[in-house]
C-alpha positions as CSV (number, residue, x, y, z in Angstrom):
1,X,0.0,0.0,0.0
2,X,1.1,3.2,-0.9
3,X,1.8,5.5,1.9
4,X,2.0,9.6,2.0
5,X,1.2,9.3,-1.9
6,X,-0.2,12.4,-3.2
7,X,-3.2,10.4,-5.0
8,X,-4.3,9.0,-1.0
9,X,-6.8,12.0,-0.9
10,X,-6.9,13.3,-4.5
11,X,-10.4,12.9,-6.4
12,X,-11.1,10.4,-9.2
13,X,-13.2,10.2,-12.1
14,X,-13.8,7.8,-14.6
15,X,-13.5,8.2,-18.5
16,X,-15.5,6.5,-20.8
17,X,-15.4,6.0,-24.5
18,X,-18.1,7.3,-26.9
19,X,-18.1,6.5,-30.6
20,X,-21.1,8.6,-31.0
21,X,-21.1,11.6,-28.4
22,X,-24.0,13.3,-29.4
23,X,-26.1,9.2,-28.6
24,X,-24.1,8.8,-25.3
25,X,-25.6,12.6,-24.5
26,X,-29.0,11.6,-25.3
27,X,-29.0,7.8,-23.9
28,X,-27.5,9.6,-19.9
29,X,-30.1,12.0,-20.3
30,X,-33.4,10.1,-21.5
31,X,-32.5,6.7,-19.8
32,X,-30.5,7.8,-16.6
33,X,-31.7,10.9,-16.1
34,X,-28.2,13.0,-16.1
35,X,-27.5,16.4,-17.6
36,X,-23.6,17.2,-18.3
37,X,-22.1,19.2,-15.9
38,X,-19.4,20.7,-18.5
39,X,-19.9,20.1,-22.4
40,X,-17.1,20.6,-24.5
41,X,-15.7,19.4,-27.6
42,X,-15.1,15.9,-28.1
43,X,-16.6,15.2,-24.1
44,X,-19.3,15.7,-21.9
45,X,-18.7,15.3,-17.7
46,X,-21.3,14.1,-15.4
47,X,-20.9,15.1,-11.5
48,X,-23.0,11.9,-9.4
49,X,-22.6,12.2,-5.5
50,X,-19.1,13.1,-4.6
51,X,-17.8,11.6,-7.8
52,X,-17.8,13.1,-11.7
53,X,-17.6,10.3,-14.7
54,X,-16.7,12.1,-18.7
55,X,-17.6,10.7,-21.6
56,X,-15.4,11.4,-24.4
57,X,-15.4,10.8,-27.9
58,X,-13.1,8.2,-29.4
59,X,-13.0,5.8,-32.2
60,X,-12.1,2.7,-29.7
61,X,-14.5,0.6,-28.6
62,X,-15.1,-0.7,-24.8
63,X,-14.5,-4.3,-24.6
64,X,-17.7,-4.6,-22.7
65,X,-16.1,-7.6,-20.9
66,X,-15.7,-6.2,-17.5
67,X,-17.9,-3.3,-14.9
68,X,-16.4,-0.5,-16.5
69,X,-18.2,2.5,-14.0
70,X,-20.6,1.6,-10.7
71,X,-23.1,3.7,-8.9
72,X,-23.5,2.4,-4.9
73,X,-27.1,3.0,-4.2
74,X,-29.0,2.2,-0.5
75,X,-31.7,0.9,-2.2
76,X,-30.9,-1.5,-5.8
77,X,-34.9,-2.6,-6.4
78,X,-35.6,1.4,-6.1
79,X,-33.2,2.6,-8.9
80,X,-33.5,-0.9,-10.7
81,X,-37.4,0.1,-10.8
82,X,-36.9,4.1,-11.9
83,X,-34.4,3.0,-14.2
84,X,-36.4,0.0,-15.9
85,X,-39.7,2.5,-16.4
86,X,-37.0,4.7,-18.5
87,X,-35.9,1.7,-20.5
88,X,-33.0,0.6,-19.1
89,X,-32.2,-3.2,-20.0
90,X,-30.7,-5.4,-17.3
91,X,-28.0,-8.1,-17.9
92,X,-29.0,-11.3,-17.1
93,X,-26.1,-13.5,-16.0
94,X,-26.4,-17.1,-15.1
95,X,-22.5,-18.3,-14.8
96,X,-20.2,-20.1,-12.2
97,X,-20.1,-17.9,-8.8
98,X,-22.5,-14.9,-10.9
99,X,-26.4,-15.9,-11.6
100,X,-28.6,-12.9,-11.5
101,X,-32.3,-13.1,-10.9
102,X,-34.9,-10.3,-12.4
103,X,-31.2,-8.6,-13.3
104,X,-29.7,-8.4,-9.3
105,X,-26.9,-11.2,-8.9
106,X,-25.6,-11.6,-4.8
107,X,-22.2,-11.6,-4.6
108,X,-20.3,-12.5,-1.4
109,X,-16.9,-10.7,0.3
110,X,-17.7,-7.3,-1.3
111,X,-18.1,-4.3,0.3
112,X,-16.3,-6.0,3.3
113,X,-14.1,-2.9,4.0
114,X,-17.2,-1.0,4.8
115,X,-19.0,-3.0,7.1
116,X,-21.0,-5.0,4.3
117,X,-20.7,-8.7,4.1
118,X,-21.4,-9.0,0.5
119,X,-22.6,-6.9,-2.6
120,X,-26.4,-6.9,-4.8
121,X,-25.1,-5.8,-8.0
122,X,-26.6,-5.3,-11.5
123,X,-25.3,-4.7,-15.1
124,X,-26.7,-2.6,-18.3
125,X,-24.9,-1.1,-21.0
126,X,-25.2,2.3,-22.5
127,X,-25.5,3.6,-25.4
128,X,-21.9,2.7,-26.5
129,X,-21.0,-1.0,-25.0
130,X,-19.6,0.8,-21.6
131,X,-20.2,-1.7,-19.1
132,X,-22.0,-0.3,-16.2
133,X,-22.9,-1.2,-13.0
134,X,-25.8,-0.5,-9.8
135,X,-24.2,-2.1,-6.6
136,X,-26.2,-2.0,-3.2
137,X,-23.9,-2.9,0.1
138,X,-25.4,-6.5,2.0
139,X,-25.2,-5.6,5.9
């Protein structure tokens, strides 16, 4: 573990990639409900709780392979719910360790560090392939 490093208390964001910047901006607004909180040219950025996340355009794709971007929520059927009736689609999942059901998969030892003893998580792509994620602390 790093110690005195000067990331230890400095913000981060995530980027993600947008082949189409002008469908990313409209999926985040019609289907999550997010305005940018800075347009510019070639990227929008998002401010969510005490994190921001930019979408920027780019002519590479996401792999779509792996969580690429998570919200934590307190309640994952609430948003799940708000974010279906806008026409969100839900991965469904049904592997080794990792089966969802109606689109929320249990997964044990996360969240550990903060009390939890386990993690309800859930997966939907945007507009682009990004890889995103809803995850709701078990305590």
């Amino acid at each position: 573990m790093l110690s005195n490093s000067p990331l230890e208390h400095a913000d981060v964001a995530a980027r993600l990639p947008a082949q189409d910047l002008m469908r990313a901006k409209t999926f985040y607004a019609k289907k999550l409900g997010l305005q940018p909180a800075e347009e510019r040219p070639g990227g929008l950025r998002y401010e969510c709780g005490s994190g921001s996340f930019s979408v920027f355009q780019s002519s590479g794709k996401p792999s779509g392979s792996h969580t690429q971007m998570a919200w934590e929520v307190d309640d994952i059927e609430a948003v799940l719910s708000g974010l279906r009736s806008r026409g969100v689609v839900f991965e469904e999942y049904d592997l080794p360790g990792l089966k969802t059901t109606n689109g929320i998969a249990e997964v044990e030892g996360h969240y550990t560090s903060r009390g939890g003893t386990g993690e309800r998580a859930a997966w939907f792509r945007d507009s682009e392939g990004n890889l995103l994620a809803i995850g709701e602390a078990i305590r």
